[in-house]
C-alpha positions as CSV (number, residue, x, y, z in Angstrom):
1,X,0.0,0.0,0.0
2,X,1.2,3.3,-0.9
3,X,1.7,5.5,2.1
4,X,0.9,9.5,1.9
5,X,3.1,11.7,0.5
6,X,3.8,14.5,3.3
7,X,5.7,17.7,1.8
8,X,7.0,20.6,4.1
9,X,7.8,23.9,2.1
10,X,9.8,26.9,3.4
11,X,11.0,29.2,1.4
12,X,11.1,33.2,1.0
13,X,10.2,32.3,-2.3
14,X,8.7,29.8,-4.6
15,X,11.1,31.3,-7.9
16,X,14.5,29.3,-8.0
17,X,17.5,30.9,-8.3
18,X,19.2,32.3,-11.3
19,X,22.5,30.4,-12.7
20,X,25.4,31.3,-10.4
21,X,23.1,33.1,-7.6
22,X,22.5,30.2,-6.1
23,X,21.4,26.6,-6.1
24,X,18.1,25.2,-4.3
25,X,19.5,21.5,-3.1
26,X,16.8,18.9,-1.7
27,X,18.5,16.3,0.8
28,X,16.0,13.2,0.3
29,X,14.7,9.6,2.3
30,X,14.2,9.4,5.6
31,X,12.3,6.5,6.3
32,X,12.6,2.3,5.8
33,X,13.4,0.7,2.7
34,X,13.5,-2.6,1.3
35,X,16.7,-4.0,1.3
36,X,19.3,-6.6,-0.9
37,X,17.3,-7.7,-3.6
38,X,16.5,-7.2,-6.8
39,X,13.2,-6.3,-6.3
40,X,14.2,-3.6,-3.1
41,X,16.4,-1.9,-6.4
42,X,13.1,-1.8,-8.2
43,X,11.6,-0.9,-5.8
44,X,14.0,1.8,-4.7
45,X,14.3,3.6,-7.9
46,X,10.1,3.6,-8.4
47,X,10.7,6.0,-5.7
48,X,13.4,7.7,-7.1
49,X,11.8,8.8,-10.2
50,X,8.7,9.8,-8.1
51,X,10.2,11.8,-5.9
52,X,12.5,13.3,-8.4
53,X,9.3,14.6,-10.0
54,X,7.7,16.2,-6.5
55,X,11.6,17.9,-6.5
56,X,10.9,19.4,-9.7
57,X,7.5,20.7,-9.1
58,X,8.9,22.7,-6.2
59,X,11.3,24.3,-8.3
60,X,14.4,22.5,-7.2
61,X,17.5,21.7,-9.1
62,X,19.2,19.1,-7.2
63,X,18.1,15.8,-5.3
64,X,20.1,14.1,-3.2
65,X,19.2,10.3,-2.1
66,X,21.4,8.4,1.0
67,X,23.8,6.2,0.6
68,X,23.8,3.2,-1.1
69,X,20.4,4.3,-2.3
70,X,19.7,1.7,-4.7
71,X,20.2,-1.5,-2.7
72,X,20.2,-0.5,0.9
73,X,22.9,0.3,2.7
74,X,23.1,-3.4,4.8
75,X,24.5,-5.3,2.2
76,X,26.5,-8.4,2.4
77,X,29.5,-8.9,0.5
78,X,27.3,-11.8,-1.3
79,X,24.3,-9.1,-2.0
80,X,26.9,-6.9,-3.4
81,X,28.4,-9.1,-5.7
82,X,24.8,-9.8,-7.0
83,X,23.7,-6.3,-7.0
84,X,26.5,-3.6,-7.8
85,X,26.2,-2.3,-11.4
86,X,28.6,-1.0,-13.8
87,X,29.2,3.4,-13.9
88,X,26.4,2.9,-17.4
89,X,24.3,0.5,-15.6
90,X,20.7,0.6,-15.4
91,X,20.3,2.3,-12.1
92,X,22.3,5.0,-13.4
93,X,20.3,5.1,-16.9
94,X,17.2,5.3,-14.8
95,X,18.5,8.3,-12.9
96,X,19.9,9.6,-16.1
97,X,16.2,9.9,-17.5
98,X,14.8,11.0,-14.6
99,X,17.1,14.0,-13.7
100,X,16.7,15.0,-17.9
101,X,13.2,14.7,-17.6
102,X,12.6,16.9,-14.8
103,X,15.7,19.3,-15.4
104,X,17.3,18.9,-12.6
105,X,20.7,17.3,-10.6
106,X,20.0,13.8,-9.5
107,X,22.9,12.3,-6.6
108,X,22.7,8.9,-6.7
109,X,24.7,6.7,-4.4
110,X,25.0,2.7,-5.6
111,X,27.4,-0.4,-5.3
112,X,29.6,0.0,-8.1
113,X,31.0,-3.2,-9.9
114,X,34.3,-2.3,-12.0
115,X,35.4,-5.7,-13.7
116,X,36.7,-7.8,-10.7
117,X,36.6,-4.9,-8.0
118,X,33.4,-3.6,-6.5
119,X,33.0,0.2,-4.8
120,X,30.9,2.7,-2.7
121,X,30.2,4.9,-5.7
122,X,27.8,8.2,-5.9
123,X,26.8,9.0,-9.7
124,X,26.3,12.9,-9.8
125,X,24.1,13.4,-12.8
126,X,23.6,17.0,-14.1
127,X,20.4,18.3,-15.1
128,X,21.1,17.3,-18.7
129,X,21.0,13.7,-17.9
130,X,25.0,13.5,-18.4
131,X,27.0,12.1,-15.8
132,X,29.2,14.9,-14.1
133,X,30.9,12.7,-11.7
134,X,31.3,9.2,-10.5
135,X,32.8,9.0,-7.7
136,X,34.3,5.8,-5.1
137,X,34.0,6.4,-1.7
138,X,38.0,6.7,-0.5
139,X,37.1,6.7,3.4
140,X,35.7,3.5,3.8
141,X,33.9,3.0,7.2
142,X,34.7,-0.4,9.6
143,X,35.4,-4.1,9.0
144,X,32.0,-4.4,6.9
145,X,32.6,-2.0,4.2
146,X,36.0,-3.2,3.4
147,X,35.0,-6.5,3.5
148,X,32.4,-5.6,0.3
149,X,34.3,-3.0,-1.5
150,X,38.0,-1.4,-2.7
151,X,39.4,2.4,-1.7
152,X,38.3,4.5,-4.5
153,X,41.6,6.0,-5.5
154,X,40.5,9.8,-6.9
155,X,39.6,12.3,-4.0
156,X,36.2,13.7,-3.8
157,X,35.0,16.1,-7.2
158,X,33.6,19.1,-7.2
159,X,31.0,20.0,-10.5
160,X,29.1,22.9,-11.3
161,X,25.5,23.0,-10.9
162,X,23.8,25.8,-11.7
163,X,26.8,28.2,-11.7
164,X,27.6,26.9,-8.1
165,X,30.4,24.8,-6.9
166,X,29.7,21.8,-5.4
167,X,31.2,18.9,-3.6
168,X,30.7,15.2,-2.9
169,X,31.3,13.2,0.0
170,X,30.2,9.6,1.1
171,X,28.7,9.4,4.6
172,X,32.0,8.5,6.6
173,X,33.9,10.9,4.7
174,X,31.6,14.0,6.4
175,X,33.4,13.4,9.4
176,X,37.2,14.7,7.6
177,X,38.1,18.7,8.2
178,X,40.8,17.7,5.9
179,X,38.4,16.4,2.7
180,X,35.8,19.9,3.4
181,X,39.3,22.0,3.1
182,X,40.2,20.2,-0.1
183,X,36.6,20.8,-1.5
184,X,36.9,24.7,-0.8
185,X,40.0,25.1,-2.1
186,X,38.8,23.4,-5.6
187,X,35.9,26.3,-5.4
188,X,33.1,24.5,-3.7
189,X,30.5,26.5,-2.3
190,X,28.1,24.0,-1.2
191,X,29.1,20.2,-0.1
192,X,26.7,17.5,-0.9
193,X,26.8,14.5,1.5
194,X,24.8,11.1,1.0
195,X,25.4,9.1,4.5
196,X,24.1,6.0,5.8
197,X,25.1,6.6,9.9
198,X,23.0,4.6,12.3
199,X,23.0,4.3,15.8
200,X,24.4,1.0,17.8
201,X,26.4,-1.0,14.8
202,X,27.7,-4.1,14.9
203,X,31.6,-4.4,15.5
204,X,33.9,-6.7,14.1
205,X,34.1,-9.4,16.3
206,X,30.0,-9.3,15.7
207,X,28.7,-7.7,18.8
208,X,26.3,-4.5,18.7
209,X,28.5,-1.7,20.0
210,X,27.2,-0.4,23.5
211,X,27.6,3.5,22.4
212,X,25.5,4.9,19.5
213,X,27.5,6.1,16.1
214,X,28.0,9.9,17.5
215,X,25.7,12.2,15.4
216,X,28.1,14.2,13.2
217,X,25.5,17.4,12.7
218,X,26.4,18.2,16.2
219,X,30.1,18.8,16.3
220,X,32.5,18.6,12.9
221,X,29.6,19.5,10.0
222,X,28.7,22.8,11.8
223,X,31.9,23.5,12.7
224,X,32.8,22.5,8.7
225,X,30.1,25.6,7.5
226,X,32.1,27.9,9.7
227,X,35.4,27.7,9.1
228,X,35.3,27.1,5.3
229,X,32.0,29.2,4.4
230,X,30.6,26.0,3.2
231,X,27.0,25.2,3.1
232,X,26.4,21.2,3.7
233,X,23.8,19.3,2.8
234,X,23.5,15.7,5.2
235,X,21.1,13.0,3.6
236,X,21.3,10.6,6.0
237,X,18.5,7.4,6.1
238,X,16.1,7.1,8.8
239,X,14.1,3.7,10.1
240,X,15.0,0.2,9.8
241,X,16.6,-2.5,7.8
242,X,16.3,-5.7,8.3
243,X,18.8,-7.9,7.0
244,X,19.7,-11.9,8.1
245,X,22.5,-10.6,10.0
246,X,20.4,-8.5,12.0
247,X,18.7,-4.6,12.0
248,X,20.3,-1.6,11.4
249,X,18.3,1.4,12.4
250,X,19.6,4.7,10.9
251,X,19.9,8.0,13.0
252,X,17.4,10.1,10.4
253,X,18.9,13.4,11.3
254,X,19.5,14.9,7.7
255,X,19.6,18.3,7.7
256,X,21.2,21.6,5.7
257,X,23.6,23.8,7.6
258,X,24.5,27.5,6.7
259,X,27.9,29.1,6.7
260,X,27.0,30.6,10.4
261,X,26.9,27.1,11.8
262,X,23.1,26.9,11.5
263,X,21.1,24.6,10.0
264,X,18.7,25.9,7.7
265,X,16.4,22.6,7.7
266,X,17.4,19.8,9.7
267,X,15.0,16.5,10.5
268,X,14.2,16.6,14.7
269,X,14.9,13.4,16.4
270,X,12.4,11.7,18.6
271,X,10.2,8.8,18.1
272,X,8.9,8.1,14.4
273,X,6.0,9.1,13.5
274,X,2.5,6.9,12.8
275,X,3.6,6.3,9.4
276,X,7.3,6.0,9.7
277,X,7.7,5.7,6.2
278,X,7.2,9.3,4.9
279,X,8.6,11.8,2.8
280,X,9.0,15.5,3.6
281,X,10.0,18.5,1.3
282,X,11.0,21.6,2.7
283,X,12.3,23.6,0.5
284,X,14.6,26.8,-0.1
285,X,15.5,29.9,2.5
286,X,18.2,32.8,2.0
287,X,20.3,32.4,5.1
288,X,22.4,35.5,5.5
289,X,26.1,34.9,4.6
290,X,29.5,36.1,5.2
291,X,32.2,36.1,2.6
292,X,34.7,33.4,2.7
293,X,37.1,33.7,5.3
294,X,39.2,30.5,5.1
295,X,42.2,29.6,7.7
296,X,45.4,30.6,6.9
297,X,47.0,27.7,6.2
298,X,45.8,26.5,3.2
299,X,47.8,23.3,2.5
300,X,46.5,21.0,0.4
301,X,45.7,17.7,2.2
302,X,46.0,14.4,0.9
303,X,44.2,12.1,2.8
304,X,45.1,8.2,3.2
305,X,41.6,5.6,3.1
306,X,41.1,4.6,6.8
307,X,41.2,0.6,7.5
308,X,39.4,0.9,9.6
309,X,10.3,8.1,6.4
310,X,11.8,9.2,3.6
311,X,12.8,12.5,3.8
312,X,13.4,15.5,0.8
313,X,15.4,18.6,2.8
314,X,15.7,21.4,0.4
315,X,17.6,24.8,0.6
316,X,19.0,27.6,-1.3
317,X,22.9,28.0,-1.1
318,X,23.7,31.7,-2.4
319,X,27.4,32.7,-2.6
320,X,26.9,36.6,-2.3
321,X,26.5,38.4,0.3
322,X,24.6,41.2,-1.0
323,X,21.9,38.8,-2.6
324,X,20.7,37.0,0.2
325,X,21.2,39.8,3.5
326,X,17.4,40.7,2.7
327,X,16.0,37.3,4.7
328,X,17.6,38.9,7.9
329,X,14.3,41.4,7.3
330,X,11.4,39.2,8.0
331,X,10.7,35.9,9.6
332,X,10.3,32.6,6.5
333,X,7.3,30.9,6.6
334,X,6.5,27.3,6.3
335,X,3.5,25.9,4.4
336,X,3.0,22.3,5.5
337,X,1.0,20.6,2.7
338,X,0.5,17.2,3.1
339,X,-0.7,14.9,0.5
340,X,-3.0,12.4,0.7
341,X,-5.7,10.8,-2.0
342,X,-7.5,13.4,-3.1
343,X,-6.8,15.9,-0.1
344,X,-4.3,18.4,0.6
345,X,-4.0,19.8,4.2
346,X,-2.2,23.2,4.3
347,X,-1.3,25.6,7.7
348,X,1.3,28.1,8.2
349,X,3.5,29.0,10.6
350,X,6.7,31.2,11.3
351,X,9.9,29.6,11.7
352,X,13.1,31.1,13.4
């Protein structure tokens, strides 16, 4: 059964930005998904195309899905080998159509299969339909990762959308001052971040661990906005998957942070709602910025790879300060539509 569609819209207005004012990013799926099988990747990209659609309608011009979309994060290294795809597979031609279609930037993380080696891989498709990127995850994260997949061997790209710079980094990656410093100096403005962080994980010797996965939007990605005038987008996965080797439950606390350490949208934590299976859409604010005021030392880093509801977040990301210092003059708004069968439920409310 098809669950309601419930879309959250704030914005100081509904017209999108003009190319190089800005970009209006939408940080996608919190919610449970199927899981390690062919029809979960059906299923999965169903969605995909759907919501790429709702993106469109409210005037955004990129979508960015967690990571691992396609299959679920909670692979085994037997489920990889099954489901990874090649760069041109049909995941990725499936996303290809979709983001030409509706005009707009599709990030799609996916188990990549390259001949005998198999990667963590996010395909950033422009709003042509051409791949702009594909990148392999270089960071990867515990025993279970590098048990499925290889070190990508290219740091993170940066691409242009809409006249802005952006970055890509994959989940574990988000926690690396050294990777965000690496971005900005390459000229990005915003930094794009498909995660899969749960809470308890299981450790190598196969026990749950008895701390929670700390939540990085509490510590190193605001601090990231500040210091490198970056904004960040976090698209993390929220819910359950259940897997043979038992359930992973994902922290669902995706969210866009401003330069000023804010965020602009960011999911609340607490208990899931009736329908824990939901999507949301709030889309674009003006934050006010500063201008880019990097750290001195400007050294460029070369990192080593470490051995060891359904949600749609969108913002605006403008890179001039005299564009965007009008939304310190009145409060943003929120309309909260949600959609159901033949009914749409709207109220209004200021936000802070």
């Amino acid at each position: 059964m098809t669950q309601p569609v419930r879309v959250v819209f704030r914005s100081a207005s509904r017209t999108a930005p003009a190319f190089g004012e800005g970009l209006r990013v939408a940080a996608l799926y919190q919610g449970q998904g199927p899981v390690g099988s062919r029809q979960a990747v059906e299923q999965n990209l169903k969605l995909l195309v759907e919501v790429t659609a709702l993106a469109a309608d409210y005037g955004c011009q990129a979508v960015v899905f967690p990571e691992k979309y396609t299959t679920g994060y909670a692979i085994d290294p037997g489920q990889c080998r099954e489901l990874a795809e090649h760069r041109e597979g049909p995941s990725v031609e499936r996303a290809r159509l979709a983001a030409k279609e509706n005009g707009l930037a599709v990030v799609l993380p996916y188990p990549e299969r390259d001949g005998r080696d198999f990667y963590d891989s996010i395909s950033v498709i422009a709003a042509d339909g051409l791949v702009a990127a594909n990148y392999r995850k270089t960071h990867l994260y515990g025993a279970a990762e590098r048990r499925n997949y290889s070190f990508g061997q290219d740091l993170p790209p940066v691409v242009t959308m809409n006249g802005i710079g952006v970055g890509v980094l994959n989940c574990y990656e988000c926690e690396f001052p050294s990777l965000y410093q690496y971005l900005a100096e390459r000229g990005a403005q915003v930094v794009l971040g498909p995660t899969a962080a749960d809470g308890h994980f299981r450790l190598a010797d196969g026990a749950m661990s008895q701390v929670p996965y700390q939540d990085a939007t509490r510590h190193i990605i605001p601090a990231m906005t500040s210091i490198w005038r970056l904004f960040i987008a976090y698209a993390n996965r929220r819910g359950w998957e259940q897997v043979p080797a038992g359930s992973w439950q994902y922290q669902g606390n995706s969210g866009i942070w401003a330069r000023r350490r804010t965020p602009r949208r960011r999911h609340r934590r607490g208990p899931p709602p009736r329908l824990p299976a939901h999507r949301r859409l709030p889309a674009r604010c003006r934050p006010a910025l500063q201008p880019r005021r990097p750290p001195p030392h400007r050294q460029s880093p070369h990192p080593q790879p470490r051995p060891e509801a359904r949600e749609l977040i969108t913002t605006q990301a403008d890179p001039f300060d005299g564009l965007i210092n009008r939304s310190r003059r009145g409060a943003v708004t929120a309309d909260h539509r949600e959609l159901q069968p033949n009914r749409l439920v709207t109220d209004r409310h200021g936000l802070e």
